[in-house]
C-alpha positions in Angstrom: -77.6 43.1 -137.6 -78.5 44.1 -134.0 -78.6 47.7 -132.7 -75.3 48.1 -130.8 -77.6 48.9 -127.7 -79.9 46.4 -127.7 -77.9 43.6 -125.5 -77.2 46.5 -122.8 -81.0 47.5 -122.4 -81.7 43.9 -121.9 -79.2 43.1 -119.4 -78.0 45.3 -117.2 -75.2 43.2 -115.9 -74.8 41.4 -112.3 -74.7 44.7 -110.3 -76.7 46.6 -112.4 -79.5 44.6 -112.5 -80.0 46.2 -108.4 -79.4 49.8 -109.6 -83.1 51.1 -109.4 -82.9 49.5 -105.6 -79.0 50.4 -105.0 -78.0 53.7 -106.7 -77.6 56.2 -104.3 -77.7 54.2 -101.5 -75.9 51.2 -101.3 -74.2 52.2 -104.6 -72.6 55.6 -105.4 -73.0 57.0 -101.8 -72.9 60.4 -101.1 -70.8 61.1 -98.0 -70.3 64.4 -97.0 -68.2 66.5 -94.4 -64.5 66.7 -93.9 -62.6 62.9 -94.6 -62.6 62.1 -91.0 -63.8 59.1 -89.0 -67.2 60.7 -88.6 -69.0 62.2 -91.6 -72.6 63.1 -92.5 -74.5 60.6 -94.7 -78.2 60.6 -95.6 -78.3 63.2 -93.3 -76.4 61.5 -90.3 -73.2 61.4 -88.8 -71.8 58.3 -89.4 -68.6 56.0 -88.3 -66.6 56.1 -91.6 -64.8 52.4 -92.5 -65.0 53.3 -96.1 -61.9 55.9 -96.5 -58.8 55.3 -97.6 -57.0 57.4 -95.8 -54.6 55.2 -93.7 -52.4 57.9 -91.9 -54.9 60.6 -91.5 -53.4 62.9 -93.5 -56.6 64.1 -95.6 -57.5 67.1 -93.4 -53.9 67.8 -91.8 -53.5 71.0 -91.0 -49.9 71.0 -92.5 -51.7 69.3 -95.7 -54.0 71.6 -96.1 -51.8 74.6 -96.5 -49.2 73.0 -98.4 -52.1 72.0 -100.8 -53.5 75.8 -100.6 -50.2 77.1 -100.7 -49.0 75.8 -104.0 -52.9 76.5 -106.0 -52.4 80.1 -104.9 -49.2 80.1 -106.7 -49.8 77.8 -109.2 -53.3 77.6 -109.6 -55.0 74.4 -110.7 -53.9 74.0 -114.2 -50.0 74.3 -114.1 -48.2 73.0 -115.7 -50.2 72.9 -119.0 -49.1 69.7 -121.5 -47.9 66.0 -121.1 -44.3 65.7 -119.5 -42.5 65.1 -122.7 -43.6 68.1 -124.3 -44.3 71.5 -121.8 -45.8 69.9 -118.8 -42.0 68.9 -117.7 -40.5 70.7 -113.7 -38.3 70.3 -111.4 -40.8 69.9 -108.6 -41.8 66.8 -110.6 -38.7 65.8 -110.9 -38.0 66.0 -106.7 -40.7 64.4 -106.2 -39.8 61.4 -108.3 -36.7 61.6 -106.3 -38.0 61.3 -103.2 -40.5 58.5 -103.7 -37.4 56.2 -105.0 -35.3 56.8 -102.4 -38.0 56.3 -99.8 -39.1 53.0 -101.3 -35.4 52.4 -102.0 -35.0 52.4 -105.7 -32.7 54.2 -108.1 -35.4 56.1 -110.1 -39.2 56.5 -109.8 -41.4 58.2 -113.0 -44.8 60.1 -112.0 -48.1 58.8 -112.9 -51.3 60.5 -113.3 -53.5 57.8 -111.7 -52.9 54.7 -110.2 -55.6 52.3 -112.4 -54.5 54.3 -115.6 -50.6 53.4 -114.6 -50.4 50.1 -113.5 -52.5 49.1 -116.9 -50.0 51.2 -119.1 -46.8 49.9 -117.1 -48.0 46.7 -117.9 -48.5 47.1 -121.0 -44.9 49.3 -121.7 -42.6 46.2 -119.9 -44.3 43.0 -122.4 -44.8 42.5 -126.2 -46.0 39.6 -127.6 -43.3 37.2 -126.9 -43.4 37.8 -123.7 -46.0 35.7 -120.9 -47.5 37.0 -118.0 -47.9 35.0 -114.8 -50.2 37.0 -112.1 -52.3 36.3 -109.2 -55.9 35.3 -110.1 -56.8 37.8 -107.2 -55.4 41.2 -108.7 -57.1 43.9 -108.8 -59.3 45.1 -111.7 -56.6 47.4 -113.1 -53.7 44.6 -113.2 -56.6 42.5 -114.9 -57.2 45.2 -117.5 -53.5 45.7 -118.0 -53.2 42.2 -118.7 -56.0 42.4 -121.1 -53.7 44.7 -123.2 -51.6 41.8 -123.6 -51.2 40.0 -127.2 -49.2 37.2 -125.7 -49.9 34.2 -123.2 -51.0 35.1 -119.9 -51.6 32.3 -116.7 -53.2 33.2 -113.5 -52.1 31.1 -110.6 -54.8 30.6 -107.6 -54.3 33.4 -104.5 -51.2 33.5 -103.2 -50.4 29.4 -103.9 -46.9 28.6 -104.2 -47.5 25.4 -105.8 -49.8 26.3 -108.6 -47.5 29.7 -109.2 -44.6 27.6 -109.8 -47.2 25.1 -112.3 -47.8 28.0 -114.3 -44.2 29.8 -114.2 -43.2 26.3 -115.8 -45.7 26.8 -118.7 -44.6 30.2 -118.7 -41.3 29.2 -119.2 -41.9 26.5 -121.5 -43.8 29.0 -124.1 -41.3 32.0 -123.4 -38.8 29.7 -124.7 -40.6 29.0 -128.0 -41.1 32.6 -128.6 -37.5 33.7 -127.6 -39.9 36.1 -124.8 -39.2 36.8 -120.9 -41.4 36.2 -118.1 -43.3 38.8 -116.2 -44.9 37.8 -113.1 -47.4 40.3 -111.5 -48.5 40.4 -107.6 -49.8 42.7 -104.8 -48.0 43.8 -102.0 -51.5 43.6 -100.1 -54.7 42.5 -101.6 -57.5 45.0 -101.4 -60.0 42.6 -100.6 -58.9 40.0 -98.5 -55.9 42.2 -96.4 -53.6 40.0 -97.3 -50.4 40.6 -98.1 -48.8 38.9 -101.6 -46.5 36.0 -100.9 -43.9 38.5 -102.2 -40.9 36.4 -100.3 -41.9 32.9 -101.1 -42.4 34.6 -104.9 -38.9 35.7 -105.0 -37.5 32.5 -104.2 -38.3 30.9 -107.3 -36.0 33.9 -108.6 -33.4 30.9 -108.4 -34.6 28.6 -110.5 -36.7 29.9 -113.3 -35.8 33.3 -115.0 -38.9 36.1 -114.6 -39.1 40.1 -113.6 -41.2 40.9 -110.9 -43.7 43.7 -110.9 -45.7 44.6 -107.4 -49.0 47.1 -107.2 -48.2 47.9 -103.4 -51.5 50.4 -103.3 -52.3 49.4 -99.6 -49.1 48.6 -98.5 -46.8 51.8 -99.1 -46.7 54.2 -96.4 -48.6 51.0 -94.0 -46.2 48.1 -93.7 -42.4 48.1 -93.2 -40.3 49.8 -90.5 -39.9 53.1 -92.6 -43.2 52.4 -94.4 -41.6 51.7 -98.1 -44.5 48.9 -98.0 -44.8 45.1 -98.4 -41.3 44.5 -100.0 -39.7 46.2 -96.4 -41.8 44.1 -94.4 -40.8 41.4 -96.2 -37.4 41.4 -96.2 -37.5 41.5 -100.3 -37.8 45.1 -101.2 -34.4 44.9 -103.5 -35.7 42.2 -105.4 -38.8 43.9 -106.0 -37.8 44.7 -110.0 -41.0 47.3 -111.3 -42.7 49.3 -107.7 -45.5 50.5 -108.1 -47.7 52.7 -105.5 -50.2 55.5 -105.7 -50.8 58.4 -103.3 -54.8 57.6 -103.2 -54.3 55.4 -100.1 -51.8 56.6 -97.4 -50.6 59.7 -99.2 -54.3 61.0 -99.5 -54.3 62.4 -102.9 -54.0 61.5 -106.3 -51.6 60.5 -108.8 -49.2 57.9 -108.9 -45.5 56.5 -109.8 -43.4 53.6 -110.6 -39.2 52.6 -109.4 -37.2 50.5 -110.3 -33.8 50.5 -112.0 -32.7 53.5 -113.6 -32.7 51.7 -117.4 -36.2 50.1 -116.6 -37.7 53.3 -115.7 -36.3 55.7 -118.4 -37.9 53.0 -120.7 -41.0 53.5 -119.3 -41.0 57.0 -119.4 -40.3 57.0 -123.0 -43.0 54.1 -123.9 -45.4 54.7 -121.2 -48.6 55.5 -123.8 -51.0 56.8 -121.0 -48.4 59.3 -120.0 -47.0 60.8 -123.1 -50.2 61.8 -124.2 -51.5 62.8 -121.1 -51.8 66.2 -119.3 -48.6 66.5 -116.5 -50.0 65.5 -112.7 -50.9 69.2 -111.7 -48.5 71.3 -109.5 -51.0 71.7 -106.1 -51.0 68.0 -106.1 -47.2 67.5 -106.7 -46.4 70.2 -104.6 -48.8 68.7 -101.6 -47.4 64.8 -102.4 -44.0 66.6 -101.1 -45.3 67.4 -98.4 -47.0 64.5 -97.5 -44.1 62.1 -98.6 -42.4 64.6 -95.8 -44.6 63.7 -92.9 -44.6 59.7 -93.4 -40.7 59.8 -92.9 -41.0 61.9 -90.5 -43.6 61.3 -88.0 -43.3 57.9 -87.5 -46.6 58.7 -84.8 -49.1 58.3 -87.7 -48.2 54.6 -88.5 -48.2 54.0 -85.1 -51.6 55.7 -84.4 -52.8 53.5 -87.4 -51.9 50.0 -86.3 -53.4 51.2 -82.8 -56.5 51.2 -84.4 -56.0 48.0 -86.4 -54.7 46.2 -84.1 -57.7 47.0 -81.4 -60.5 46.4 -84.3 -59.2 43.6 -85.9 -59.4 41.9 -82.5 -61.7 43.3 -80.9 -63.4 41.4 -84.1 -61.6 37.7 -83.5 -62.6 38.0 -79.9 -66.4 38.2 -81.2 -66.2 35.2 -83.4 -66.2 36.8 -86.8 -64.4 35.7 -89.3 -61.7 38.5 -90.9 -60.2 36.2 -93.0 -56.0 36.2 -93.2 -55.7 39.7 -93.0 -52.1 40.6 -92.2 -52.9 44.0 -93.0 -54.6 47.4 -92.4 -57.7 46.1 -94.5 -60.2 44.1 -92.4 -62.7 42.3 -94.4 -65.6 41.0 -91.9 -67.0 37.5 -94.0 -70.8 36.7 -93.7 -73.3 34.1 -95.4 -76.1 35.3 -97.2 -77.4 36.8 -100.7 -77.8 40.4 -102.1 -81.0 41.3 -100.8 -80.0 40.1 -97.0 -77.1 42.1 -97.6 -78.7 45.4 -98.5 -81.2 44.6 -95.5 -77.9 44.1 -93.3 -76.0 47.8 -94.6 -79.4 49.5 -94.1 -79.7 48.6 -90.8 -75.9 49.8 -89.7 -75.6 52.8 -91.5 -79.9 54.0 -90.0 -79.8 52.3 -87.2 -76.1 51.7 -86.0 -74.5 54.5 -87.7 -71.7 52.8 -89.1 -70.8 52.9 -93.1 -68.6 50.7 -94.3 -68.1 49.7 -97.9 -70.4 46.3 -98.8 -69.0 43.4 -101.4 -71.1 41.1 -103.1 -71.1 38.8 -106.2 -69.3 39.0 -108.7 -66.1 40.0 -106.7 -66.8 37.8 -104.0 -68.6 34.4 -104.3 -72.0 33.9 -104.4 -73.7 33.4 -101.1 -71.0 35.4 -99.5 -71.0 39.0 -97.7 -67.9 40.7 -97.5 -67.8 44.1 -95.1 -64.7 46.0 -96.0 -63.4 48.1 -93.1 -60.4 50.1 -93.5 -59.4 51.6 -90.0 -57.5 54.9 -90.4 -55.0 57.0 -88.0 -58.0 59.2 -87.5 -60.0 56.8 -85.7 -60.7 56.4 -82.0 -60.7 53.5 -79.7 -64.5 54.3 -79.3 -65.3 53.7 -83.1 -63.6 50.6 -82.9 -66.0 49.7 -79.9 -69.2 51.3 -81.2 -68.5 49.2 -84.7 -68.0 45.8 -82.7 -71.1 46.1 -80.8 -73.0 47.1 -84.1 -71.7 44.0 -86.2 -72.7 41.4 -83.3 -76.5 43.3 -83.6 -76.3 42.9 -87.1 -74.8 38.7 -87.3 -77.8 38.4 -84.6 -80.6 39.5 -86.8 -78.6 37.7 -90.0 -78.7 34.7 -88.5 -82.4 34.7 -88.0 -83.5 35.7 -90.7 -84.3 39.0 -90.2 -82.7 40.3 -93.4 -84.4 37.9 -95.4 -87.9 39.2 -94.7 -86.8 43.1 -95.0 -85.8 42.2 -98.2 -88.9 41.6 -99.2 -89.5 45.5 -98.9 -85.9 46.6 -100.8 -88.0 49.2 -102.7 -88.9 50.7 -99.3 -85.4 50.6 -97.6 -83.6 53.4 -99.7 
């Protein structure tokens, strides 16, 4: 018998493998200041692409004291207990008001965090009869929750209607054996890429083949649609949305989470829901402060339209430069580049000392090997001049990229941190 340990000493895994070169560095940053477009890190102020905090609303003055306001009543642990048993209020239950009406849904349940919810709503709406079709792109919390399942489970390549509808038939085809339904899973915008889920095309098939529809909308609630109820507005598809799901990380600048749908679905949920029954309640200062940030997206329209400023102006500011952003209809700007690991630590190393611009850096596994992916997330609280600082930065970088700069600093990772 081996020691339980002794496959994890020897490998370290494909990221872990550059943790004596990476951590701290390239890997579990330290950035410091107020969440703003400029913060401090490694000692200098730096253009922040990393943050998800679409509308701004992080360091609000009217966030702040809302936020401040309710821990001075409330303090940090109130209220004590999972919902079901004493952590159960009427602020909670506003709040789950207001978050279905806004995305327009009957009811909406609270959820402590958005990568613990999506796995355990997963989880609540199949049994084993059931087969889950989802897009081979989702994110590592819809793959998790599918790993929960005990049934059959098809992925269908990114956002292809023809090979979705392949696997919906063998969905269908096994779901009929087992006397099961069909639960097919998709983004309303993919974190990586920017792009958002074919949600419409998806819905379409609604005619012909029987399934529910469940939709993580992380990056598209509060960024997309004419009110901002996310990719299902934009679309023209929000009522045929079955399970929403969202999470205040991204444009609500917080924590926490919930799920609408249907008033039966949903009071299912909340009954079945494993991760929340036996889980503390989402604390009052954040519930309290999700109010009154849910308050400001309906109401100050300005912030959405401060944010696609800034999108609009980097994004093609970018195109006009010849990179390639991919198929971002979205906030989320991915910048694609060739090269391997080590020319890609060279490349970050050089923006965020010499540039001083951090963004957030993708490599293999999640993207393809040979590939570098440079996530930039533009935010309301960004300027016309980041945008233009960053674009001249990224041209200095593809220069040195392409020859072969990076390459021969990587020689020297060791020395880089």
């Amino acid at each position: 018998m081996k020691d339980l340990f002794e496959r994890i000493i020897r490998d370290k895994g494909p990221l872990g493998k550059w943790a004596k070169q990476a951590e701290g560095y390239y890997v579990f940053p330290k950035l410091e200041g107020k969440i703003s477009d400029r913060m401090k890190f490694n000692g200098k102020e730096v253009i922040t692409w990393s943050i998800n905090d679409y509308l701004g609303l992080a360091n609000h003055p009217e966030v702040i004291k809302a936020d401040a306001e309710a821990a001075a009543e409330h303090g940090m642990a109130y209220p004590m207990g999972a919902r079901m048993m004493s952590g159960h209020t009427e602020v909670h239950e506003q709040l789950e008001r207001e978050c279905a009406d806004f995305v327009k849904k009957e009811t909406a349940y609270l959820l402590n965090f958005g990568y613990q919810g999506i796995m355990s709503t997963i989880d609540a709406l199949v049994t084993k009869n059931d087969v889950i079709v989802y897009d081979m792109d989702a994110h590592a919390s819809i793959i998790d929750g599918v790993r929960l399942h005990h049934g059959k489970r098809f992925t269908f390549r990114h956002n292809d209607m023809e090979s979705f509808e392949k696997n919906l038939k063998r969905a269908e085809r096994i779901a009929n054996e087992t006397n099961g339904g069909i639960l097919v899973i998709s983004e309303g915008v993919f974190g990586m890429r920017g792009e958002q889920g074919k949600l419409k095309e998806i819905v379409a098939f609604k005619e012909k083949y029987n399934f529910r529809l469940l939709v993580d909308d992380a990056h598209g609630f509060g960024t997309l649609g004419k009110t901002g109820a996310g990719a299902g507005e934009e679309q023209g598809v929000q009522d045929q949305i079955d399970v929403y799901f969202a999470t205040f990380a991204k444009s609500m600048a917080g924590f926490g989470a919930f799920v609408a749908g249907d008033d039966e679905v949903i009071q299912y949920l909340k009954y079945n829901m494993r991760s929340q029954m036996f889980a503390k309640s989402l604390p009052m200062p954040m519930v309290k402060g999700a109010l009154k940030r849910l308050e400001m997206i309906r109401t100050m329209p300005e912030l959405k339209k401060k944010l696609w400023k800034n999108v609009n102006s980097l994004q093609s500011g970018l195109k006009e430069k010849g990179f390639n952003i991919g198929h971002t209809n979205t906030c989320v700007t991915p910048v694609f580049l060739e090269g391997d690991i080590p020319e890609a630590m060279a490349l970050v190393h050089d923006l965020r000392e010499h540039h001083r611009i951090f963004c957030s850096i993708v490599v293999y596994p999640v993207i393809p090997k040979g590939m570098i992916l440079l996530r930039l997330i533009p935010t309301a609280a960004h300027s016309l001049q980041d945008v233009e600082e960053t674009i001249v930065a990224f041209s200095a970088v593809r220069e040195k990229l392409e020859k072969g700069v990076y390459k021969e600093m990587a020689m020297s990772l060791e020395d880089l941190k």
